[in-house]
Gaussian input, Z-matrix of N, CA and C with variables (Angstrom, degrees):
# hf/3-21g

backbone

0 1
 N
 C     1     B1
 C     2     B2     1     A1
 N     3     B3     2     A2     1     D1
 C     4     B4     3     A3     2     D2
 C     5     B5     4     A4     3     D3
 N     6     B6     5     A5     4     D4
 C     7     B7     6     A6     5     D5
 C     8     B8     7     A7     6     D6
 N     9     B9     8     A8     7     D7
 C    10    B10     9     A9     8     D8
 C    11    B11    10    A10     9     D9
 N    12    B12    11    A11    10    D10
 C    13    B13    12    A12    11    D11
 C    14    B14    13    A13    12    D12
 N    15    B15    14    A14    13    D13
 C    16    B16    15    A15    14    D14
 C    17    B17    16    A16    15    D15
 N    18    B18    17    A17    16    D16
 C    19    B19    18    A18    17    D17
 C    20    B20    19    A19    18    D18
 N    21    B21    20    A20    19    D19
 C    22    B22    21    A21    20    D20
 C    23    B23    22    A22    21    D21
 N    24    B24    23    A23    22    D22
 C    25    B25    24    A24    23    D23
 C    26    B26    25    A25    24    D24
 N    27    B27    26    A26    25    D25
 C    28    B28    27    A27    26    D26
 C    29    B29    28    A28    27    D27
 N    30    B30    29    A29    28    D28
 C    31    B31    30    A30    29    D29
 C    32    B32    31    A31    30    D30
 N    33    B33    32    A32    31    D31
 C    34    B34    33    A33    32    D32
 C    35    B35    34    A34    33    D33
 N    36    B36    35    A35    34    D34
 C    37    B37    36    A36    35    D35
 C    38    B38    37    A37    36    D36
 N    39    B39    38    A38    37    D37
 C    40    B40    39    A39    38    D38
 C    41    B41    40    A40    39    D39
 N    42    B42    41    A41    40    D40
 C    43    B43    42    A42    41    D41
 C    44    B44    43    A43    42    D42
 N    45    B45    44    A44    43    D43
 C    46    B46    45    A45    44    D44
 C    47    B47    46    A46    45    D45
 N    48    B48    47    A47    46    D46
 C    49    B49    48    A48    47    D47
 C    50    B50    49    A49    48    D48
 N    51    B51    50    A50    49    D49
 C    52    B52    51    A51    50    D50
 C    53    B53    52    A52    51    D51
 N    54    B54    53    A53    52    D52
 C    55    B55    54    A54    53    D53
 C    56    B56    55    A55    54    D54
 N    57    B57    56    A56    55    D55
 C    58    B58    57    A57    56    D56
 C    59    B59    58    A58    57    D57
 N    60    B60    59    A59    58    D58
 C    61    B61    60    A60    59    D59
 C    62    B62    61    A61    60    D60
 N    63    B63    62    A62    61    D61
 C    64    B64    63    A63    62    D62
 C    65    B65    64    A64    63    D63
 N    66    B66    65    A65    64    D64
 C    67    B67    66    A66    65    D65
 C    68    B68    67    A67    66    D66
 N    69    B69    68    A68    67    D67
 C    70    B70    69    A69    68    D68
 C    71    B71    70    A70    69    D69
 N    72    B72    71    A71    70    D70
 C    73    B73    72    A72    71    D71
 C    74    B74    73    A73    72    D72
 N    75    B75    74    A74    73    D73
 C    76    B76    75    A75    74    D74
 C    77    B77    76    A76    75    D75
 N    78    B78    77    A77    76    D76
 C    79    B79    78    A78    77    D77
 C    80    B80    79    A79    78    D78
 N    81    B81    80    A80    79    D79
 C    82    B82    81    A81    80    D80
 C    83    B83    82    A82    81    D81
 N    84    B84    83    A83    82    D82
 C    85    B85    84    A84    83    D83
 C    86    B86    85    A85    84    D84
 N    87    B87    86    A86    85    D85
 C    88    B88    87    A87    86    D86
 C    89    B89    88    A88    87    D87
 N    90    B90    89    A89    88    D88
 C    91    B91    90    A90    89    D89
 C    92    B92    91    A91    90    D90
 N    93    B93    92    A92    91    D91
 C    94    B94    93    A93    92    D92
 C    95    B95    94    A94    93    D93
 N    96    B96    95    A95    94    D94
 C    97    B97    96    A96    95    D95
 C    98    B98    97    A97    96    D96
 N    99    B99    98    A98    97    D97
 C   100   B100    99    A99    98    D98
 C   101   B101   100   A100    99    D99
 N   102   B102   101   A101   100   D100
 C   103   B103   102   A102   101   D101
 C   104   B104   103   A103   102   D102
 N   105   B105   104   A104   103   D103
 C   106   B106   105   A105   104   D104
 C   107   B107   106   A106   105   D105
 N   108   B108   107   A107   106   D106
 C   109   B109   108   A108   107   D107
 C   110   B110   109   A109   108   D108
 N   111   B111   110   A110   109   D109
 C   112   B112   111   A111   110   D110
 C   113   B113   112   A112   111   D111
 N   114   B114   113   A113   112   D112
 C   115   B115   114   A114   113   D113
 C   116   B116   115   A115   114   D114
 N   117   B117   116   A116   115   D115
 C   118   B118   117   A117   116   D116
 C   119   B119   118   A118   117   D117
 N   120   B120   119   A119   118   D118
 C   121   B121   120   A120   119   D119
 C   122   B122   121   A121   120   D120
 N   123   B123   122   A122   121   D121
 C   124   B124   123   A123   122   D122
 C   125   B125   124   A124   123   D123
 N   126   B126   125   A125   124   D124
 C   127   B127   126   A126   125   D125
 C   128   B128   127   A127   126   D126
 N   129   B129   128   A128   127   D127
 C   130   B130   129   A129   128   D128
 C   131   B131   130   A130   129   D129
 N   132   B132   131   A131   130   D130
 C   133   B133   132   A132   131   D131
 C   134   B134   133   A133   132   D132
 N   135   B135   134   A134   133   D133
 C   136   B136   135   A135   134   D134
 C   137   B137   136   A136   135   D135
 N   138   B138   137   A137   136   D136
 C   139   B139   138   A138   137   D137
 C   140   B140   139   A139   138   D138
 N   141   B141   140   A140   139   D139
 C   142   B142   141   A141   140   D140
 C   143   B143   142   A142   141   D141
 N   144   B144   143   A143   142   D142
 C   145   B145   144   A144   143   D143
 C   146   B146   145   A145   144   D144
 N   147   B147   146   A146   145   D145
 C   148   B148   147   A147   146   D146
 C   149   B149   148   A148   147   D147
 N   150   B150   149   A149   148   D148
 C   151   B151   150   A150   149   D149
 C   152   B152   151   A151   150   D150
 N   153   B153   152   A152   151   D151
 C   154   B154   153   A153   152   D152
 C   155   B155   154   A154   153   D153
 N   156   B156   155   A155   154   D154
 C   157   B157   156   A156   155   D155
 C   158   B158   157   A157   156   D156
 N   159   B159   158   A158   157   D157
 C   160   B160   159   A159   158   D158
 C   161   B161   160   A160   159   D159
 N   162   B162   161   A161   160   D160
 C   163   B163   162   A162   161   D161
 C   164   B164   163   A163   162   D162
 N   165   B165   164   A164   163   D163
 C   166   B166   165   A165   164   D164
 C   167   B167   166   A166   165   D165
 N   168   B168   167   A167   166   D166
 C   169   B169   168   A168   167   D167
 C   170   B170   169   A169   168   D168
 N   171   B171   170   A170   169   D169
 C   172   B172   171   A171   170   D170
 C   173   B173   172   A172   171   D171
 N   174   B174   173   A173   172   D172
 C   175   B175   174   A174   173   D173
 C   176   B176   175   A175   174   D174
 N   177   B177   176   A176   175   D175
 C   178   B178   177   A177   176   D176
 C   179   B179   178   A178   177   D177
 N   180   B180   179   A179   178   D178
 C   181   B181   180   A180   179   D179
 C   182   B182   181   A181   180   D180
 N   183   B183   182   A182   181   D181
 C   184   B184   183   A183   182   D182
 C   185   B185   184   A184   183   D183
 N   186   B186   185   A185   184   D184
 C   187   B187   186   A186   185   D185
 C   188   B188   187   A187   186   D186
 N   189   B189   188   A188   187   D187
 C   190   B190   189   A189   188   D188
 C   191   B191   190   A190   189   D189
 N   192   B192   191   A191   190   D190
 C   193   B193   192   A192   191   D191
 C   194   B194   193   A193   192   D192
 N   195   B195   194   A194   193   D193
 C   196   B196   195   A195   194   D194
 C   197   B197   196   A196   195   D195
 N   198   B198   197   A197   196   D196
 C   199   B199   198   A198   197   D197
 C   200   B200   199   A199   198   D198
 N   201   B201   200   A200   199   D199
 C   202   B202   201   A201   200   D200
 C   203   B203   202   A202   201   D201
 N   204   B204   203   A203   202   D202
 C   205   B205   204   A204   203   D203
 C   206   B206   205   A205   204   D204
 N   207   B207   206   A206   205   D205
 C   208   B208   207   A207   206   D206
 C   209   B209   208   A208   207   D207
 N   210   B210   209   A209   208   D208
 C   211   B211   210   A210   209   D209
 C   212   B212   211   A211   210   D210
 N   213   B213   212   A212   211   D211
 C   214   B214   213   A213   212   D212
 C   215   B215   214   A214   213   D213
 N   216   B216   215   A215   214   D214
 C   217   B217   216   A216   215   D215
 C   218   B218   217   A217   216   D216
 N   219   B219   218   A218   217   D217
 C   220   B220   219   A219   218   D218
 C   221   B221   220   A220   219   D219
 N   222   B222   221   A221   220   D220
 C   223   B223   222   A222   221   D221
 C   224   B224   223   A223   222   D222
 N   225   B225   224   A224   223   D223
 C   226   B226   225   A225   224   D224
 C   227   B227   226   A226   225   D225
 N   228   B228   227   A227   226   D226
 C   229   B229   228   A228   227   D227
 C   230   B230   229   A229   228   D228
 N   231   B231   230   A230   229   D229
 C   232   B232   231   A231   230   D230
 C   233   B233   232   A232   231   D231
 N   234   B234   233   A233   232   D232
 C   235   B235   234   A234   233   D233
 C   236   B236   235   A235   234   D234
 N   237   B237   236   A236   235   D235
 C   238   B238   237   A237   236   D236
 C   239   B239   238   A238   237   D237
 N   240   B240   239   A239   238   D238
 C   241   B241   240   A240   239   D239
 C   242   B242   241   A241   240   D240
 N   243   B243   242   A242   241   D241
 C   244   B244   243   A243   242   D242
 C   245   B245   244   A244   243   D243
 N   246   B246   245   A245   244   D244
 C   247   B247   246   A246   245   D245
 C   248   B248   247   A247   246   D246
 N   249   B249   248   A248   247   D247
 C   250   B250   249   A249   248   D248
 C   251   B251   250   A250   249   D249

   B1=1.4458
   B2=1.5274
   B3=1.5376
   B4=1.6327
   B5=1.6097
   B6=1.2475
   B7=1.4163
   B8=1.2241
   B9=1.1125
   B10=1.5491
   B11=1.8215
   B12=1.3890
   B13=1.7564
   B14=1.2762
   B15=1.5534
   B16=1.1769
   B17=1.5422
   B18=1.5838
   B19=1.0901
   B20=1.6286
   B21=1.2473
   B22=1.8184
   B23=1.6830
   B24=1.2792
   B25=1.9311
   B26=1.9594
   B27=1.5527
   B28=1.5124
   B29=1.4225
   B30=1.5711
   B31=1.5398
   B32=1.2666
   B33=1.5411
   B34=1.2881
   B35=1.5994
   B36=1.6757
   B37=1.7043
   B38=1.5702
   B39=1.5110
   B40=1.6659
   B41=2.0423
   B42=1.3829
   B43=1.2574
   B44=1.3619
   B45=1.3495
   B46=1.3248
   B47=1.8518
   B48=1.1290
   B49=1.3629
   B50=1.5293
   B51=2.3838
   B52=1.1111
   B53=1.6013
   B54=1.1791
   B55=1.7355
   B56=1.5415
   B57=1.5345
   B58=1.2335
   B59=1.4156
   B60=1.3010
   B61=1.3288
   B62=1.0606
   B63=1.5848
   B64=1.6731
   B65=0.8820
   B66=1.2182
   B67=1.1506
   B68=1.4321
   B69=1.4872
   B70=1.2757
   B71=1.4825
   B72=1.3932
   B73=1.6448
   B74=1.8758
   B75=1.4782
   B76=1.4795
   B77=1.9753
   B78=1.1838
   B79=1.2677
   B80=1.7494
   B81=1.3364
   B82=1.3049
   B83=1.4961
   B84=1.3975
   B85=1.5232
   B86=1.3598
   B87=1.0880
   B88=1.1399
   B89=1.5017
   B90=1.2694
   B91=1.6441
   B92=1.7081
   B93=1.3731
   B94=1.2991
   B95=1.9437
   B96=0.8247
   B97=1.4638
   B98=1.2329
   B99=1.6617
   B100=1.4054
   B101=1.6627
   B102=1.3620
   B103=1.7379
   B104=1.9521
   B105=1.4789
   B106=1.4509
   B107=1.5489
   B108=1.2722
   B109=1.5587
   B110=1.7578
   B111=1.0973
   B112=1.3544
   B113=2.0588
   B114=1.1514
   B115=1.8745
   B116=1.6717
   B117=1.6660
   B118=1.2748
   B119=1.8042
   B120=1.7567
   B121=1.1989
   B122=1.5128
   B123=1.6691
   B124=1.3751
   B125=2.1655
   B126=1.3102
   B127=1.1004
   B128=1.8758
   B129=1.4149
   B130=1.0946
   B131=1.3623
   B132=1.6484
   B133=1.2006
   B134=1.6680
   B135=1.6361
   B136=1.2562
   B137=1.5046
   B138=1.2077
   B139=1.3191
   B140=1.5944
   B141=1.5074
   B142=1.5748
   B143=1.8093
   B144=0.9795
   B145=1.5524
   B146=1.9512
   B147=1.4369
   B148=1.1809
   B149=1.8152
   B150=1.5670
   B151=1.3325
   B152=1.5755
   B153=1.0894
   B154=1.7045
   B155=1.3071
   B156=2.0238
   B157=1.3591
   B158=1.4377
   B159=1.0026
   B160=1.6424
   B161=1.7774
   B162=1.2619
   B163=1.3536
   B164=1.7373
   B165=2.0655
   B166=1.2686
   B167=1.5640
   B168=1.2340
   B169=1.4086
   B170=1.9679
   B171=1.3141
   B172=1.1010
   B173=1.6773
   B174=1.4694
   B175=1.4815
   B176=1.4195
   B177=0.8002
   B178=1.2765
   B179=1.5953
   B180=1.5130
   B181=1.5083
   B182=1.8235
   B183=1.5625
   B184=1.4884
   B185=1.4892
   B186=1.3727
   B187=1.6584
   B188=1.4638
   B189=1.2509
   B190=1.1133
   B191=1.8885
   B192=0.7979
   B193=1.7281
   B194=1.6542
   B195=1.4754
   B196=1.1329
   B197=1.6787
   B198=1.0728
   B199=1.6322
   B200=1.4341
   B201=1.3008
   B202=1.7823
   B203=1.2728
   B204=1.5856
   B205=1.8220
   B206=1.7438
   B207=0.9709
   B208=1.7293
   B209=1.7476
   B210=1.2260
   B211=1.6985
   B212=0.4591
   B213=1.4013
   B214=1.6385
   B215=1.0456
   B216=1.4690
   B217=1.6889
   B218=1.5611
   B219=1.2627
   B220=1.7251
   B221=1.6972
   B222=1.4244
   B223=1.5032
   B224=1.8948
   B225=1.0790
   B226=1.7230
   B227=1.3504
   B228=1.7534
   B229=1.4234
   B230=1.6180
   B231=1.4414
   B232=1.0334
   B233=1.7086
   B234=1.6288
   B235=1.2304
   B236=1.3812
   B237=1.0920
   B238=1.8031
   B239=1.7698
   B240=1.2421
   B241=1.3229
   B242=1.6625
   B243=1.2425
   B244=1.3989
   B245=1.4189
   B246=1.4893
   B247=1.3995
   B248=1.4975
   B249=1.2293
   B250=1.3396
   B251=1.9277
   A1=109.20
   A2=124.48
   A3=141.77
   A4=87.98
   A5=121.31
   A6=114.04
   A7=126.42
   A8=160.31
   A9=161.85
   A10=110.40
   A11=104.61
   A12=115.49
   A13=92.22
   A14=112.40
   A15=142.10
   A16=92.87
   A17=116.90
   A18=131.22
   A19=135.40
   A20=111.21
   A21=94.04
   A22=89.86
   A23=85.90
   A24=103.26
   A25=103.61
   A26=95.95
   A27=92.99
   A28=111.87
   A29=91.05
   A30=114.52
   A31=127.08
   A32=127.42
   A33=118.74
   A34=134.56
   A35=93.11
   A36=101.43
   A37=101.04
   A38=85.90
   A39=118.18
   A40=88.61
   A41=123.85
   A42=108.93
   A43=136.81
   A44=142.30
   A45=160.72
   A46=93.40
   A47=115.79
   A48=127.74
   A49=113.09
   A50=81.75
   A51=91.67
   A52=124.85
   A53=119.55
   A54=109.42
   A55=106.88
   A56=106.22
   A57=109.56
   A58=115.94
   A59=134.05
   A60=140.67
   A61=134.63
   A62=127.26
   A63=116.00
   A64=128.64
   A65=137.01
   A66=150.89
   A67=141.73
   A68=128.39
   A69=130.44
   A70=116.91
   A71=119.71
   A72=121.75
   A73=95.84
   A74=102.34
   A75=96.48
   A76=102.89
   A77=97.63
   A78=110.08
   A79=140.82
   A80=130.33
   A81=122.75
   A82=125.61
   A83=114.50
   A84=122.91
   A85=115.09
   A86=121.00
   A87=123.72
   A88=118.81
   A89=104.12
   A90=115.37
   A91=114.30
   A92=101.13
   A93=126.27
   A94=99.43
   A95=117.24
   A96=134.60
   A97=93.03
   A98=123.05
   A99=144.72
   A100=95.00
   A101=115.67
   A102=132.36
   A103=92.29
   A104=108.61
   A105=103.90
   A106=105.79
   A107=126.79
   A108=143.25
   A109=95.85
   A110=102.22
   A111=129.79
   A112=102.98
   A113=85.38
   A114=85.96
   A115=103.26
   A116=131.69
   A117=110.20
   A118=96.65
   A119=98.97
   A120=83.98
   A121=124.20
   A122=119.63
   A123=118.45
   A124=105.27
   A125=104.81
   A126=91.38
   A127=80.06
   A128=116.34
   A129=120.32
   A130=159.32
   A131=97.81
   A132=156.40
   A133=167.25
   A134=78.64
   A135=118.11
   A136=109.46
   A137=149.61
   A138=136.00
   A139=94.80
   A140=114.68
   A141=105.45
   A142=113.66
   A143=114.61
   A144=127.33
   A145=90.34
   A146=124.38
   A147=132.71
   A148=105.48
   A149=111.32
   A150=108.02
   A151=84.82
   A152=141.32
   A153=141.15
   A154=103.19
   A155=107.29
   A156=122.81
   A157=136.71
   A158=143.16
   A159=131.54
   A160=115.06
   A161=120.41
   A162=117.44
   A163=94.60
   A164=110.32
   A165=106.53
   A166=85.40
   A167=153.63
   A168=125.89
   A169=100.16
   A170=112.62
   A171=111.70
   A172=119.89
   A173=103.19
   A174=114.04
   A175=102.33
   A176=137.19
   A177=127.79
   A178=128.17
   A179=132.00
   A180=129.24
   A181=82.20
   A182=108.52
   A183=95.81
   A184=103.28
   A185=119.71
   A186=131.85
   A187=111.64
   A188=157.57
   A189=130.55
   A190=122.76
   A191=105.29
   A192=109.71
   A193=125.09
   A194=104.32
   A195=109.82
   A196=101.85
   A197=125.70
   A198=128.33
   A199=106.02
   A200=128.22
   A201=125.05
   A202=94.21
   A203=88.81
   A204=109.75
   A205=101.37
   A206=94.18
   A207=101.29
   A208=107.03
   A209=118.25
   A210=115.23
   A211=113.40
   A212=126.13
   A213=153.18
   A214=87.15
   A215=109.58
   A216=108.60
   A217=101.13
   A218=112.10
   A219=120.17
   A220=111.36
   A221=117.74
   A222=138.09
   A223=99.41
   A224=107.75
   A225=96.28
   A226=108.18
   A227=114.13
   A228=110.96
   A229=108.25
   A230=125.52
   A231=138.01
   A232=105.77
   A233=93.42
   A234=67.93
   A235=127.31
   A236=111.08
   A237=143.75
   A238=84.25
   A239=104.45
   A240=98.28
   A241=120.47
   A242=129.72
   A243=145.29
   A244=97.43
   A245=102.71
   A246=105.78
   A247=130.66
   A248=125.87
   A249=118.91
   A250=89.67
   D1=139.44
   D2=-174.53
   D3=-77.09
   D4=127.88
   D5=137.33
   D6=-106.68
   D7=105.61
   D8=-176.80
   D9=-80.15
   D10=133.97
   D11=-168.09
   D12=-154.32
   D13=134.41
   D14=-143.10
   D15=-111.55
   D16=116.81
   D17=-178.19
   D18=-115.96
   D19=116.61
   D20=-161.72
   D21=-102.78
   D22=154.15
   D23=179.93
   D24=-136.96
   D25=126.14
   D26=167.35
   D27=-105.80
   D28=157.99
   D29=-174.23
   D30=-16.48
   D31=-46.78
   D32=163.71
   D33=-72.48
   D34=-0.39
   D35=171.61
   D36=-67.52
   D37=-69.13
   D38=-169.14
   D39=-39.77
   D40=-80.45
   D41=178.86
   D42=-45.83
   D43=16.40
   D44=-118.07
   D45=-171.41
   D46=-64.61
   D47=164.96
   D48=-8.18
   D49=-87.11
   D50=-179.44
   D51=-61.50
   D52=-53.73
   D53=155.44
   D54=5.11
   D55=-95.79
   D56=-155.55
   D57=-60.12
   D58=-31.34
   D59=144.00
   D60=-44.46
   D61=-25.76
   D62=-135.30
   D63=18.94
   D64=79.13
   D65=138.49
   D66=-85.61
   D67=124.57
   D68=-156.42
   D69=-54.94
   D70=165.35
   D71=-165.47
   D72=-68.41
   D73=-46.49
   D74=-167.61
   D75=-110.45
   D76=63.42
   D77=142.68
   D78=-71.52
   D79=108.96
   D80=-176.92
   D81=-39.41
   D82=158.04
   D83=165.86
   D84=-49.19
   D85=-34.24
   D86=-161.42
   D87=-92.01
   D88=-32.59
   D89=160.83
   D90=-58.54
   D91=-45.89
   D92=-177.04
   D93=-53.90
   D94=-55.26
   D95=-174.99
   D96=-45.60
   D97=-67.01
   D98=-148.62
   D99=-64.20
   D100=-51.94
   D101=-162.43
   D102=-65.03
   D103=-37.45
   D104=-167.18
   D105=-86.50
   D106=-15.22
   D107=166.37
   D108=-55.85
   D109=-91.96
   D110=161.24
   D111=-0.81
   D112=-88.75
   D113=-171.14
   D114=-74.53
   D115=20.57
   D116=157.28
   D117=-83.81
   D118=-55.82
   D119=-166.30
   D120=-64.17
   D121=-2.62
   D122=178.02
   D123=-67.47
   D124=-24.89
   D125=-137.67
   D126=-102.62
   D127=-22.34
   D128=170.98
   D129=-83.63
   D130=13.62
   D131=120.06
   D132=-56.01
   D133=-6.23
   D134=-172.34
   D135=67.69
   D136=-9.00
   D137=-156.33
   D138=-116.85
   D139=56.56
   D140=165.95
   D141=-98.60
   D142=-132.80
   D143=-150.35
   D144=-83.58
   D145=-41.08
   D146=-152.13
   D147=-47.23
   D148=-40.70
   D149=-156.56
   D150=-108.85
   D151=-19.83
   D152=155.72
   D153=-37.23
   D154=139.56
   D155=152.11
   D156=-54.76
   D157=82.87
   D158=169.15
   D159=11.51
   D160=90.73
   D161=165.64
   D162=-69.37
   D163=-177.00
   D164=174.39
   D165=-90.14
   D166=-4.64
   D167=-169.70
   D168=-94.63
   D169=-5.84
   D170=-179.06
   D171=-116.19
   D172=139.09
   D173=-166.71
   D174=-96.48
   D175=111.22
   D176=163.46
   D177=-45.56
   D178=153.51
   D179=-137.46
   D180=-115.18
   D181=140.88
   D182=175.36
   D183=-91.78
   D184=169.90
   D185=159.58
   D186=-37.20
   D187=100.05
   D188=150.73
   D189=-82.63
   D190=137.18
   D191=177.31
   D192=-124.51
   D193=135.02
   D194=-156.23
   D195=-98.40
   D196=145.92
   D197=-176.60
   D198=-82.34
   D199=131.91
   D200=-170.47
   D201=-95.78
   D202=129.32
   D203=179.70
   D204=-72.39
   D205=154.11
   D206=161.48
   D207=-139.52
   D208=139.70
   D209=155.46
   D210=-39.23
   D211=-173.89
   D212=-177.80
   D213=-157.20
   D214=119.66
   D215=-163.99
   D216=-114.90
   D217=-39.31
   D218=146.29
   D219=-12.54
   D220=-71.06
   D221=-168.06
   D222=-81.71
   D223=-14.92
   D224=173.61
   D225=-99.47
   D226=-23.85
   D227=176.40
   D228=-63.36
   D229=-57.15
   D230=143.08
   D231=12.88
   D232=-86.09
   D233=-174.39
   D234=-124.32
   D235=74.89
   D236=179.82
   D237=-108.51
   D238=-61.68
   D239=-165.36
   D240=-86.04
   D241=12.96
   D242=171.63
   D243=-72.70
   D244=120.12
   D245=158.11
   D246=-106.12
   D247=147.41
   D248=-137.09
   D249=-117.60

């Protein structure tokens, strides 16, 4: 079964898009839709942009890295044991 979910994208998505596409400034929604179809399943598949050469219309994506949380298990004992 299709489910369809209604997705908003701001301007620097939508400009980022075209980047990786080339795609023209006044391109439709609907193309637009198609390009964002397109790079889930490119990317959800493993065969997106990562192991691809740098065209000039394409920027390459930097590393981002996330800092690993840890508890504070001190401050949860805290308050396990707070009585209310």
């Amino acid at each position: 079964m299709y489910k369809s979910q209604r997705l908003s994208l701001s301007y620097p998505a939508i400009e980022r898009l075209r980047q990786i596409y080339g795609l023209p400034a006044d391109v439709p929604p609907q193309t637009l839709a198609g390009y964002v179809e397109r790079m889930i399943f490119e990317f959800g598949t493993g065969t997106g942009f990562q192991n691809a050469a740098p065209t000039p219309t394409q920027v390459p994506v930097p590393e981002v890295t996330t800092p690993t949380l840890k508890p504070n298990f001190s401050k949860l004992a805290a308050m396990a044991t707070k009585k209310i």
